[in-house]
PDB file of N, H, CA, C and O in Angstrom:
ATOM      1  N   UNK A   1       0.826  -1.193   0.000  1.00  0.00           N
ATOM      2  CA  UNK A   1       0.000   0.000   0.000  1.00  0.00           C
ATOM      3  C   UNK A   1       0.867   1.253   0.000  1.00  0.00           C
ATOM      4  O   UNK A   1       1.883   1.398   0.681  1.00  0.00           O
ATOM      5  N   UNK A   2       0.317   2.191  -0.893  1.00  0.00           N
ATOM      6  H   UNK A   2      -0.508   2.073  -1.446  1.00  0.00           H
ATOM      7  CA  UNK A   2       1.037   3.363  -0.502  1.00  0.00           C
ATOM      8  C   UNK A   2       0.927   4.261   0.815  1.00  0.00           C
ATOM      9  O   UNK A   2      -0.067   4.196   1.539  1.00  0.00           O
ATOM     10  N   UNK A   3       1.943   5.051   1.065  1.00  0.00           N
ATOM     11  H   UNK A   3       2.750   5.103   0.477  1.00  0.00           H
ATOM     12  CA  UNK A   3       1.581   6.084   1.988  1.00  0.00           C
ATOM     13  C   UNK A   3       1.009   7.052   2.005  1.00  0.00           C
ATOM     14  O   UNK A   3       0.714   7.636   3.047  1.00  0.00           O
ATOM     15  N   UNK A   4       0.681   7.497   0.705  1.00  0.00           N
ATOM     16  H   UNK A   4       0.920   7.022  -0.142  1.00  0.00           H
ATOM     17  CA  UNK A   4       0.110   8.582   0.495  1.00  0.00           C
ATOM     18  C   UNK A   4      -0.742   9.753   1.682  1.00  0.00           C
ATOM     19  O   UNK A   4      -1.702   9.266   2.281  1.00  0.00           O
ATOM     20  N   UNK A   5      -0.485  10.806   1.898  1.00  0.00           N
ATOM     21  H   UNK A   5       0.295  11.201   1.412  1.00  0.00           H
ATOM     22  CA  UNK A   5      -1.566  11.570   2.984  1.00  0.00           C
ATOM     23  C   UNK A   5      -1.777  12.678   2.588  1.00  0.00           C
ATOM     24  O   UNK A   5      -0.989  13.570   2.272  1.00  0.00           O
ATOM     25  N   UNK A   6      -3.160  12.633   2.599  1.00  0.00           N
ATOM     26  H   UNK A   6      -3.801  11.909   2.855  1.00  0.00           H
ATOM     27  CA  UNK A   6      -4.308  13.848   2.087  1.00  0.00           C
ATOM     28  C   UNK A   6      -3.829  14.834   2.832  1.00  0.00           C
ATOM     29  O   UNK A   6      -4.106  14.822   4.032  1.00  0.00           O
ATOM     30  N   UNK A   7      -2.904  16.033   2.219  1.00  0.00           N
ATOM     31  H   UNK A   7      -2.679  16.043   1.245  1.00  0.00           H
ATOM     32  CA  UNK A   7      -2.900  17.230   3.125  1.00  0.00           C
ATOM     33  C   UNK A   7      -4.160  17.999   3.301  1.00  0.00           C
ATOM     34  O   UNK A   7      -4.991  17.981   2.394  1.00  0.00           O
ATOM     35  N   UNK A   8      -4.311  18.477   4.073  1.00  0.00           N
ATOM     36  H   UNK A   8      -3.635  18.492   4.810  1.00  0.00           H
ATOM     37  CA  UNK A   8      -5.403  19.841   4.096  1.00  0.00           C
ATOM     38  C   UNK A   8      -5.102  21.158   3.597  1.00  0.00           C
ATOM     39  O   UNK A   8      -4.030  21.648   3.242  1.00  0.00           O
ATOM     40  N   UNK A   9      -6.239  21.618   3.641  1.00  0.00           N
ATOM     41  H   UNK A   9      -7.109  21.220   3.929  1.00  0.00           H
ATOM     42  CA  UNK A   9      -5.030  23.335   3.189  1.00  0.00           C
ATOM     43  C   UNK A   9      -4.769  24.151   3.577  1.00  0.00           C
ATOM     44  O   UNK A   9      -4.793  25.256   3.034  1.00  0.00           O
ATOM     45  N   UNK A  10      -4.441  23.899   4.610  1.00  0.00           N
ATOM     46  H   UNK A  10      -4.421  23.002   5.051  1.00  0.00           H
ATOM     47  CA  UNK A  10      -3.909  24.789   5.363  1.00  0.00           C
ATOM     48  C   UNK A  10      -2.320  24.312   5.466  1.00  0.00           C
ATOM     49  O   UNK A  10      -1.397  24.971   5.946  1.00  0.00           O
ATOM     50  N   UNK A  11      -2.234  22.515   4.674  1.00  0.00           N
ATOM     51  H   UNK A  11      -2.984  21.980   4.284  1.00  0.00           H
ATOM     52  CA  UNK A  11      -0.736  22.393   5.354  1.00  0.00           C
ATOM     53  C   UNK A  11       0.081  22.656   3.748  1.00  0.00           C
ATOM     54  O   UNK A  11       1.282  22.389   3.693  1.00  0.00           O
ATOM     55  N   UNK A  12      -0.692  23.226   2.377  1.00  0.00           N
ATOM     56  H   UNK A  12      -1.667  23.443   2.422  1.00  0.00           H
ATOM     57  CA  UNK A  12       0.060  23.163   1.265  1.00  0.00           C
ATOM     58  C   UNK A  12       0.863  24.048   1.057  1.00  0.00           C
ATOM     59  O   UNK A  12       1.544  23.863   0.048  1.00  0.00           O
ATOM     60  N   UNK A  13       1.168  25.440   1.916  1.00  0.00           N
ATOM     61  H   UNK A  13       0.615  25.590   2.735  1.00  0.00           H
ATOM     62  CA  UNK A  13       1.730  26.119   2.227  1.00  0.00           C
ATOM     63  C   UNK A  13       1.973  26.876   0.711  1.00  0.00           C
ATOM     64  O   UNK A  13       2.929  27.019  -0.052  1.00  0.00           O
ATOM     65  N   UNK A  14       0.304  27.337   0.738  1.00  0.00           N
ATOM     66  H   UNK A  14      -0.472  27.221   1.357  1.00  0.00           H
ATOM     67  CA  UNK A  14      -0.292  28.167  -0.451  1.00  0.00           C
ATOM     68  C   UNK A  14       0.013  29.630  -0.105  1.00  0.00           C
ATOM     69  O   UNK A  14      -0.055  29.959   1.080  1.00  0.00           O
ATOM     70  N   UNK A  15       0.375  30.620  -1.122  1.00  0.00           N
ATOM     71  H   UNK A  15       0.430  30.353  -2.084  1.00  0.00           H
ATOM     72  CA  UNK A  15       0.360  32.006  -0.922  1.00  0.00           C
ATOM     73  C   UNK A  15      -1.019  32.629  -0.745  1.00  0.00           C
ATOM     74  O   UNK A  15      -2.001  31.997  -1.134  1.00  0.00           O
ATOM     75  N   UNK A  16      -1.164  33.892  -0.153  1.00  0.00           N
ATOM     76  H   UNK A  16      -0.366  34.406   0.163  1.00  0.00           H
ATOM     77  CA  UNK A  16      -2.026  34.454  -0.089  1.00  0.00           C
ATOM     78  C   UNK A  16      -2.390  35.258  -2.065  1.00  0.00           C
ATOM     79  O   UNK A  16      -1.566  35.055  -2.957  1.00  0.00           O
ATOM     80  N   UNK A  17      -3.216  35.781  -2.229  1.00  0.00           N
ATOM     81  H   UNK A  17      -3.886  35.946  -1.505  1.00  0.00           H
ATOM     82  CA  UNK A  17      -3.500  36.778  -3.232  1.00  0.00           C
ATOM     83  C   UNK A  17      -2.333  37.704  -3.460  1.00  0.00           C
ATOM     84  O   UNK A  17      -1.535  37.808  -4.392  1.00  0.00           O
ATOM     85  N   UNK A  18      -2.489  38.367  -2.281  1.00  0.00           N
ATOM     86  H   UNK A  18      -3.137  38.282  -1.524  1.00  0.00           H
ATOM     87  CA  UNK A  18      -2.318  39.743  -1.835  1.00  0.00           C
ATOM     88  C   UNK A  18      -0.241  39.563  -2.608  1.00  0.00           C
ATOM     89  O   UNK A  18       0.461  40.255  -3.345  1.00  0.00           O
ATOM     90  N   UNK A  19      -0.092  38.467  -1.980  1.00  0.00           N
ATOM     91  H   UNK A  19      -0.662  37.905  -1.381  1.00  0.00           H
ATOM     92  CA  UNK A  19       1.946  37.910  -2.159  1.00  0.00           C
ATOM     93  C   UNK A  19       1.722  37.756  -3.593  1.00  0.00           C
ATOM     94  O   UNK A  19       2.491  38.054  -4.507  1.00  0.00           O
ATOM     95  N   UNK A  20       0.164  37.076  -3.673  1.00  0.00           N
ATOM     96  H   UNK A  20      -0.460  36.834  -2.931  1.00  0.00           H
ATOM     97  CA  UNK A  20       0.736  36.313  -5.440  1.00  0.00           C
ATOM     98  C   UNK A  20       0.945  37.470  -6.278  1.00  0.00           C
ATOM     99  O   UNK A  20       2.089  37.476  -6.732  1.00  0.00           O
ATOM    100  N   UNK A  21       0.187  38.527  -6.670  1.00  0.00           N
ATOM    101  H   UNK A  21      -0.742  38.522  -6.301  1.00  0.00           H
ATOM    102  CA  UNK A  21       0.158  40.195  -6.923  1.00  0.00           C
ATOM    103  C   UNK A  21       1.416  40.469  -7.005  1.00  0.00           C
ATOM    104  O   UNK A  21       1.837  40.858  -8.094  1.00  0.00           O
ATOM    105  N   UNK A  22       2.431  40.322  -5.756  1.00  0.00           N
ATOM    106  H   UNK A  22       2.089  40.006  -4.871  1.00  0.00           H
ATOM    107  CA  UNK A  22       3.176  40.981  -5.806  1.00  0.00           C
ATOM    108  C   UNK A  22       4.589  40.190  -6.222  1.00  0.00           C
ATOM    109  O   UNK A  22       5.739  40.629  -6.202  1.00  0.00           O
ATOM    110  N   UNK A  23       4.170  39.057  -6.550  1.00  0.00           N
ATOM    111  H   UNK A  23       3.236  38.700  -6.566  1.00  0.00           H
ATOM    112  CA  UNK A  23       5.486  37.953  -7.205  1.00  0.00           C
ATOM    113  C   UNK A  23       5.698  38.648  -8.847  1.00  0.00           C
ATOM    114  O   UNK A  23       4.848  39.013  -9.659  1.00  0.00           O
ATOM    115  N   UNK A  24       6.972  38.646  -8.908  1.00  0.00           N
ATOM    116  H   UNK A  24       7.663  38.350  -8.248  1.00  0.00           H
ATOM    117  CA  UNK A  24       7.365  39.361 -10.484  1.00  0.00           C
ATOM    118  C   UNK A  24       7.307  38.057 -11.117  1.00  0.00           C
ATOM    119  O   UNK A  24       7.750  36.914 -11.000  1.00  0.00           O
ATOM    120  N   UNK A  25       6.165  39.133 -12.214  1.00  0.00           N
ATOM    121  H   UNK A  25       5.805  40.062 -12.309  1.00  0.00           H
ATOM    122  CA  UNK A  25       5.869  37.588 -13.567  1.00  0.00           C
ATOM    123  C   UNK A  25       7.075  37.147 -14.320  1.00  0.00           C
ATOM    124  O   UNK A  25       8.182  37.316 -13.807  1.00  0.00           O
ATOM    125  N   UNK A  26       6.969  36.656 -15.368  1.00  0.00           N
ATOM    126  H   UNK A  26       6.070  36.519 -15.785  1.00  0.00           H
ATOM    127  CA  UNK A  26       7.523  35.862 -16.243  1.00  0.00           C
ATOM    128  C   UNK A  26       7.095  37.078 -17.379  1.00  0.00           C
ATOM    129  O   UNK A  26       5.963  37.539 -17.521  1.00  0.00           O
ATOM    130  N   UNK A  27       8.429  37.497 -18.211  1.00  0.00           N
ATOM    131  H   UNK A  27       9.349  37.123 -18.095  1.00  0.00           H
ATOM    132  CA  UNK A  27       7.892  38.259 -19.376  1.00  0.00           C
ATOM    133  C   UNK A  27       7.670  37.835 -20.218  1.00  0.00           C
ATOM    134  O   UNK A  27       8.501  37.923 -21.122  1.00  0.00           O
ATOM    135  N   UNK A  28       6.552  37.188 -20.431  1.00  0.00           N
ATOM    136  H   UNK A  28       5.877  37.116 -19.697  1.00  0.00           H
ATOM    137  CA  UNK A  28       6.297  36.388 -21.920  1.00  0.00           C
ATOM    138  C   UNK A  28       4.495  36.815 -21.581  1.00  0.00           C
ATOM    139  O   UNK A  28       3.878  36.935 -20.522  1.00  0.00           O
ATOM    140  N   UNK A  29       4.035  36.970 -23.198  1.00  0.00           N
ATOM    141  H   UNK A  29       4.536  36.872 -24.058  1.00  0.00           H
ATOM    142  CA  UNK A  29       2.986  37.738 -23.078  1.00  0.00           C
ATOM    143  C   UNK A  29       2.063  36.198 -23.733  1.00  0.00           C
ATOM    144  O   UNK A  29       2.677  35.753 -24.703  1.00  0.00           O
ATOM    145  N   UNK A  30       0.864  35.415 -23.419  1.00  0.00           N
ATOM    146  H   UNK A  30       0.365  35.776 -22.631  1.00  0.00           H
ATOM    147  CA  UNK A  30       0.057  34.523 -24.343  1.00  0.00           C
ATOM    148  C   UNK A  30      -1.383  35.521 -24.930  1.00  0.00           C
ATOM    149  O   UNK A  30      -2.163  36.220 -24.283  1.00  0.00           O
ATOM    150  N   UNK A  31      -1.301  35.188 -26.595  1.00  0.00           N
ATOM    151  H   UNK A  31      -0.667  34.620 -27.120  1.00  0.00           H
ATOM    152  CA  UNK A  31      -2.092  35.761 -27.268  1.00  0.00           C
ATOM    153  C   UNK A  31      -2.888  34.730 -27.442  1.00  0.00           C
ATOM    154  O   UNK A  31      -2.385  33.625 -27.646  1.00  0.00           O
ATOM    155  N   UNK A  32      -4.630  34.936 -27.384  1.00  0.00           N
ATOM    156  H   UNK A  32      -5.039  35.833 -27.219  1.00  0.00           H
ATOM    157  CA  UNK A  32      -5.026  33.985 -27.940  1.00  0.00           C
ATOM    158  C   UNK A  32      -6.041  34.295 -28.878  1.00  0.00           C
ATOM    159  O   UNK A  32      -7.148  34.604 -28.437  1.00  0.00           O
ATOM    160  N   UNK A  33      -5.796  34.255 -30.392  1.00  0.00           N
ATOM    161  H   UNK A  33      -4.897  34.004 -30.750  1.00  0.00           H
ATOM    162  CA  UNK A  33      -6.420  34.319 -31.174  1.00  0.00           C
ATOM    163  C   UNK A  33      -7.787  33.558 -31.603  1.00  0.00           C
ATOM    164  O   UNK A  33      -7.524  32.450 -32.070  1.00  0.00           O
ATOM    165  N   UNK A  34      -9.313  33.877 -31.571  1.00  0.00           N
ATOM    166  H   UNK A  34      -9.526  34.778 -31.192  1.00  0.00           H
ATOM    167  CA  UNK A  34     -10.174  33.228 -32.268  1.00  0.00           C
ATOM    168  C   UNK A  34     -10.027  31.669 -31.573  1.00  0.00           C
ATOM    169  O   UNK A  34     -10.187  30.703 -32.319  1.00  0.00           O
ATOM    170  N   UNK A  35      -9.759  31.477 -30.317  1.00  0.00           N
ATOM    171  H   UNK A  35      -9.629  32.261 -29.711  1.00  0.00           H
ATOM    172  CA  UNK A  35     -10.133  30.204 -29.184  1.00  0.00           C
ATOM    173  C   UNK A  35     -12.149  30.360 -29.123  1.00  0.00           C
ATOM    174  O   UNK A  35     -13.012  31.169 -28.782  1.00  0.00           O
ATOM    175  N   UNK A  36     -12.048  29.298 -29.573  1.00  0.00           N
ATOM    176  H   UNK A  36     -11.347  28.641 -29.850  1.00  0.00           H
ATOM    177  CA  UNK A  36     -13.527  29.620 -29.177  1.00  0.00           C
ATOM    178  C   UNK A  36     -13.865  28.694 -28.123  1.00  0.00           C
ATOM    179  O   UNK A  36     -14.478  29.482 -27.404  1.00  0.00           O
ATOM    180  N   UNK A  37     -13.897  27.896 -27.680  1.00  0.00           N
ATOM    181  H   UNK A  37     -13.398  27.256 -28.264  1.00  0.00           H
ATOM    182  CA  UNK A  37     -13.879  27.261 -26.315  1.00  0.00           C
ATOM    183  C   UNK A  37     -13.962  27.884 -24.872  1.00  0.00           C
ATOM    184  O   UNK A  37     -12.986  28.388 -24.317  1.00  0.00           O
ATOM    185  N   UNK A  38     -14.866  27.825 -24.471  1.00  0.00           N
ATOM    186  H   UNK A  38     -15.659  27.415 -24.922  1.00  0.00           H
ATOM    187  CA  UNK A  38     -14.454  28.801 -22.840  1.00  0.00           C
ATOM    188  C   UNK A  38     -13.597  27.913 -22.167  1.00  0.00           C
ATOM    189  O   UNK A  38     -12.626  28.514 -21.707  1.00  0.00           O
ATOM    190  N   UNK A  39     -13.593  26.730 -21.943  1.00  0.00           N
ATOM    191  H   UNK A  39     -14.382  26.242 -22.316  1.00  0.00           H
ATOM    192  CA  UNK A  39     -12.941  25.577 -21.116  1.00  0.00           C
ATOM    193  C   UNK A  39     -11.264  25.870 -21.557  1.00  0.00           C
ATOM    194  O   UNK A  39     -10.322  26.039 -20.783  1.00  0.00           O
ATOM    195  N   UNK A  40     -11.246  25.866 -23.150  1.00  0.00           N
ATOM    196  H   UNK A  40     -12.011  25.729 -23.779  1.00  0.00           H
ATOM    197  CA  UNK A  40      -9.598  25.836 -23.090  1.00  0.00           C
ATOM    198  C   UNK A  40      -9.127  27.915 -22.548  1.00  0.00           C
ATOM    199  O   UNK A  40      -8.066  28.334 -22.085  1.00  0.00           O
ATOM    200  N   UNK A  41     -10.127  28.528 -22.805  1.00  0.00           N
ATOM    201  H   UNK A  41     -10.989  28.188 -23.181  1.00  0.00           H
ATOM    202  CA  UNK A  41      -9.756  30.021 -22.610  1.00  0.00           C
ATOM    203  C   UNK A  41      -9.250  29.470 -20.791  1.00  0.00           C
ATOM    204  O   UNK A  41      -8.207  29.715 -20.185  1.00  0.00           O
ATOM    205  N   UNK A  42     -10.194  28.858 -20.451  1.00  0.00           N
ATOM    206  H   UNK A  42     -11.041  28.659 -20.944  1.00  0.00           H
ATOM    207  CA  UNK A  42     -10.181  29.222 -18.388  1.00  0.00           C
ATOM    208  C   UNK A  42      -8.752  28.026 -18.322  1.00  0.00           C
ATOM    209  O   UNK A  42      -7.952  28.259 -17.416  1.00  0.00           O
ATOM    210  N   UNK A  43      -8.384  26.570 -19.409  1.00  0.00           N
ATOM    211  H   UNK A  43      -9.035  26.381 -20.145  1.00  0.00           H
ATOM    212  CA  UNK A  43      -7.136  26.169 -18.896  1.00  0.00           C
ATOM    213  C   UNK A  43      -6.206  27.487 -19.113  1.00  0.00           C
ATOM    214  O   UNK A  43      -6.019  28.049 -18.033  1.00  0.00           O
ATOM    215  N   UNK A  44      -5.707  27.998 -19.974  1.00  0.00           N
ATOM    216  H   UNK A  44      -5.859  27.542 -20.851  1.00  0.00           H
ATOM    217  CA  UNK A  44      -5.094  28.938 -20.439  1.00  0.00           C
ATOM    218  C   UNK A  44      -4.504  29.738 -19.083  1.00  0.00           C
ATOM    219  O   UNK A  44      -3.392  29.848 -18.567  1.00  0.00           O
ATOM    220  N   UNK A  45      -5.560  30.129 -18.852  1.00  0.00           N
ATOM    221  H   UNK A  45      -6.464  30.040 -19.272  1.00  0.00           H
ATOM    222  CA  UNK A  45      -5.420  31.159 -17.734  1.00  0.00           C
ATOM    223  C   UNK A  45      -4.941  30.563 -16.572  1.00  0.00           C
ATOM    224  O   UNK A  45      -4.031  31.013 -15.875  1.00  0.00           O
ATOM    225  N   UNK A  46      -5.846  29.097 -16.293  1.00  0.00           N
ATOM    226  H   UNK A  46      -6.585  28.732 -16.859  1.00  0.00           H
ATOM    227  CA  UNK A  46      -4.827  28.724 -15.155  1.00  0.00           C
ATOM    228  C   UNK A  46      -3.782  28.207 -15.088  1.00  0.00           C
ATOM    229  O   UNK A  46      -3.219  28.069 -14.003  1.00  0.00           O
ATOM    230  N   UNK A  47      -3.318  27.837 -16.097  1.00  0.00           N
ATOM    231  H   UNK A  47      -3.776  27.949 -16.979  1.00  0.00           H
ATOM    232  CA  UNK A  47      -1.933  27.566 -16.777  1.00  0.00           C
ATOM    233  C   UNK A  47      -0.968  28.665 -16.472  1.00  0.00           C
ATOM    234  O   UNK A  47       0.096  28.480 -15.881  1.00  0.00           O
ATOM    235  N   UNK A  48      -1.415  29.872 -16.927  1.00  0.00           N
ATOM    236  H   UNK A  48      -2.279  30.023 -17.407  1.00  0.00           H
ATOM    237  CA  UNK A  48      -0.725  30.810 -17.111  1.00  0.00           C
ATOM    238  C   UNK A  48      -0.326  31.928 -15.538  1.00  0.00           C
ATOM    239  O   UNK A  48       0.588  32.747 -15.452  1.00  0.00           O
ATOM    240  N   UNK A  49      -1.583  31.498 -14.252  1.00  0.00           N
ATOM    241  H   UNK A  49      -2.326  30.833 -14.322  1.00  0.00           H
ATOM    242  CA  UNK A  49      -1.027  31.666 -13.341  1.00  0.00           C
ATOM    243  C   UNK A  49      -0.418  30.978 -12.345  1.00  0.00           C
ATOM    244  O   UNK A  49       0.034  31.572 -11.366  1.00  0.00           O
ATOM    245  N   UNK A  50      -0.324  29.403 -12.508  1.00  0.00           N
ATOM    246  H   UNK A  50      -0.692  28.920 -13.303  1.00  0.00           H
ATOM    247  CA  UNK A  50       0.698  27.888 -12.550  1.00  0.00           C
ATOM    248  C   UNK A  50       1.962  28.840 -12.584  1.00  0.00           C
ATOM    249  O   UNK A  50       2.314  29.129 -11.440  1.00  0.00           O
ATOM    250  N   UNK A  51       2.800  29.448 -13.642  1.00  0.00           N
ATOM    251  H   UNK A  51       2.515  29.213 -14.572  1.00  0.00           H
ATOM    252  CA  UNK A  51       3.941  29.743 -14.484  1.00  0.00           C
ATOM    253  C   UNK A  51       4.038  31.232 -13.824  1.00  0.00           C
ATOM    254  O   UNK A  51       5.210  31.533 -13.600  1.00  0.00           O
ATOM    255  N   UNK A  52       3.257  32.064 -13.520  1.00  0.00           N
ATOM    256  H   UNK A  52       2.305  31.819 -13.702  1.00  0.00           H
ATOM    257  CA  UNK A  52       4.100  33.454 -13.206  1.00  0.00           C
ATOM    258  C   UNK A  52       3.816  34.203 -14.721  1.00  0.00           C
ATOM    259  O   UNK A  52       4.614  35.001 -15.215  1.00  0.00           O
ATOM    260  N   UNK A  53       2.637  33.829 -15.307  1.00  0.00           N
ATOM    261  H   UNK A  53       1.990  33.181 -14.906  1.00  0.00           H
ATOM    262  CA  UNK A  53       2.852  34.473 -16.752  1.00  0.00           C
ATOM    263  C   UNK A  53       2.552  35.931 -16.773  1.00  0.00           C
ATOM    264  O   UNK A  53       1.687  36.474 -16.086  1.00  0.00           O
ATOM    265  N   UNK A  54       3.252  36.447 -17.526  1.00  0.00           N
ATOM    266  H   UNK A  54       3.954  36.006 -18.085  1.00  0.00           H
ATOM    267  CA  UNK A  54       2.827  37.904 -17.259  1.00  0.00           C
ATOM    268  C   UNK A  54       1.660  38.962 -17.923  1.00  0.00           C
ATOM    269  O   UNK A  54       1.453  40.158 -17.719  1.00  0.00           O
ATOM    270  N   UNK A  55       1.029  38.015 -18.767  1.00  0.00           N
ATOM    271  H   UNK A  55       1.197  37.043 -18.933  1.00  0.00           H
ATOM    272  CA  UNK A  55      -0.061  38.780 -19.655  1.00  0.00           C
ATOM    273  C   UNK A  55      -0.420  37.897 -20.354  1.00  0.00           C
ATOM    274  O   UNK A  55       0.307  36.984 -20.746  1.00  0.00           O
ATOM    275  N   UNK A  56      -2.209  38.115 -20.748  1.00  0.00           N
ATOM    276  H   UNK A  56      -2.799  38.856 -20.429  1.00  0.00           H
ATOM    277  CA  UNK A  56      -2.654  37.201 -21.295  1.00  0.00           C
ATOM    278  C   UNK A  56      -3.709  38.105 -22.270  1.00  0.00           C
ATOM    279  O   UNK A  56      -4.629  38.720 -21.732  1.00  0.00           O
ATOM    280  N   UNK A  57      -3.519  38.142 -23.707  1.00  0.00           N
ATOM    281  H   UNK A  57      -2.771  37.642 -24.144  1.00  0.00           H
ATOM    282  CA  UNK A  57      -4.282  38.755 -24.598  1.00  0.00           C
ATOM    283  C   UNK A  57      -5.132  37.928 -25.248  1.00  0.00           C
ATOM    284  O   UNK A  57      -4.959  36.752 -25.568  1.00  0.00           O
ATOM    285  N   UNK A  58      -6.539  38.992 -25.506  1.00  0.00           N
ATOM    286  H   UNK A  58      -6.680  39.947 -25.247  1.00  0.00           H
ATOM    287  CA  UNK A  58      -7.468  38.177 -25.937  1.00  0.00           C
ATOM    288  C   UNK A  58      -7.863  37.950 -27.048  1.00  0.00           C
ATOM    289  O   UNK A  58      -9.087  38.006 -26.932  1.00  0.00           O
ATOM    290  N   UNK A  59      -7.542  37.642 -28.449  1.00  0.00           N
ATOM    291  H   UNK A  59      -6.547  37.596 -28.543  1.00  0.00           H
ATOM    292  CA  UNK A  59      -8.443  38.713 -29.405  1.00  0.00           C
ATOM    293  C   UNK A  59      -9.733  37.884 -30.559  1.00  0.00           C
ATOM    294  O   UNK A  59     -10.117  36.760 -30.234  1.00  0.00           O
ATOM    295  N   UNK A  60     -10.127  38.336 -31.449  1.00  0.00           N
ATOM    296  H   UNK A  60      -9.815  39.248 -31.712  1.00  0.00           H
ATOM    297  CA  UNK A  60     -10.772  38.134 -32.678  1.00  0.00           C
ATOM    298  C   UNK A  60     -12.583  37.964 -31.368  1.00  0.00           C
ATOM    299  O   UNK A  60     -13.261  38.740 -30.694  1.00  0.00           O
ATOM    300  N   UNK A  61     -12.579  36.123 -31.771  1.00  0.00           N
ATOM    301  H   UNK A  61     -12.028  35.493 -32.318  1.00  0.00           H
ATOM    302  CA  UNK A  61     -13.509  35.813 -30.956  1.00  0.00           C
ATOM    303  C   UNK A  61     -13.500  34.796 -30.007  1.00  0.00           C
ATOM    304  O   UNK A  61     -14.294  33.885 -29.769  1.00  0.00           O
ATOM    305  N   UNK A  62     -12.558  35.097 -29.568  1.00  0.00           N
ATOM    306  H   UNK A  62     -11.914  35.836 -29.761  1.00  0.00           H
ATOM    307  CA  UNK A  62     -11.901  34.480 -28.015  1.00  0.00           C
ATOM    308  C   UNK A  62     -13.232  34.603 -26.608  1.00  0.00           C
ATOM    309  O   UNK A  62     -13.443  35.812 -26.513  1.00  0.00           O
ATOM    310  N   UNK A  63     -13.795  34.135 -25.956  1.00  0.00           N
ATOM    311  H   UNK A  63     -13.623  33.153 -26.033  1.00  0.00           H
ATOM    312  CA  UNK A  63     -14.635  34.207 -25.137  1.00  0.00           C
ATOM    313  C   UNK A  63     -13.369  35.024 -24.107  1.00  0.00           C
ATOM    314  O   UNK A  63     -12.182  34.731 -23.961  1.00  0.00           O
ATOM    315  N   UNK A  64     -14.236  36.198 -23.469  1.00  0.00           N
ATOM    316  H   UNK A  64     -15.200  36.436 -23.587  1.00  0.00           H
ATOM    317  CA  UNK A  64     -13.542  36.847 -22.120  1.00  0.00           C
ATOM    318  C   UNK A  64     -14.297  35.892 -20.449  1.00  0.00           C
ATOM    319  O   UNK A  64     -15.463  35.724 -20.093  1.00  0.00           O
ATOM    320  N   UNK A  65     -13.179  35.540 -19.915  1.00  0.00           N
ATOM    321  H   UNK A  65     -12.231  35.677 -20.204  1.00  0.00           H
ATOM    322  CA  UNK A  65     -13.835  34.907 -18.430  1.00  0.00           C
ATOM    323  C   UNK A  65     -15.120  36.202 -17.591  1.00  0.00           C
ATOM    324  O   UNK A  65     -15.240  37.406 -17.819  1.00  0.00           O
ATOM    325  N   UNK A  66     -15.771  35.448 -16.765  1.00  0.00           N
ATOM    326  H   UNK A  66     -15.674  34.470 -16.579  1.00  0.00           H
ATOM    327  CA  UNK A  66     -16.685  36.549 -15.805  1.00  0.00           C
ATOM    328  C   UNK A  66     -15.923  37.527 -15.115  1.00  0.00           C
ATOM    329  O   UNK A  66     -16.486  38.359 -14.404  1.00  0.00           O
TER     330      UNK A  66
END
């Protein structure tokens, strides 16, 4: 059997917002042209704050998140 143990979250020793804001991005800008998918627009994004990305452009007919 494995050992595996379910942390909680309080023990993943997650940043607040407020720190993540203030972590210097990654200068690389993702464009996303004519995505029409909302699902791959919202991986995108969480991909892109995974990485420290520093900008995320939208264009043609790309769905914008809420």
């Amino acid at each position: 059997m494995s050992s595996t143990k379910k942390l909680k979250l309080e023990e993943l020793g997650r940043i607040d917002v407020d720190t993540f804001r203030d972590t210097p991005k990654i200068p690389v800008t993702v464009v996303l042209d004519n995505v029409r998918s909302m699902h791959n627009v919202g991986a995108v994004f969480r991909t892109a704050d995974a990485f420290l990305i520093q900008e995320i452009i939208l264009c043609g007919i790309t769905p914008q998140p809420p």
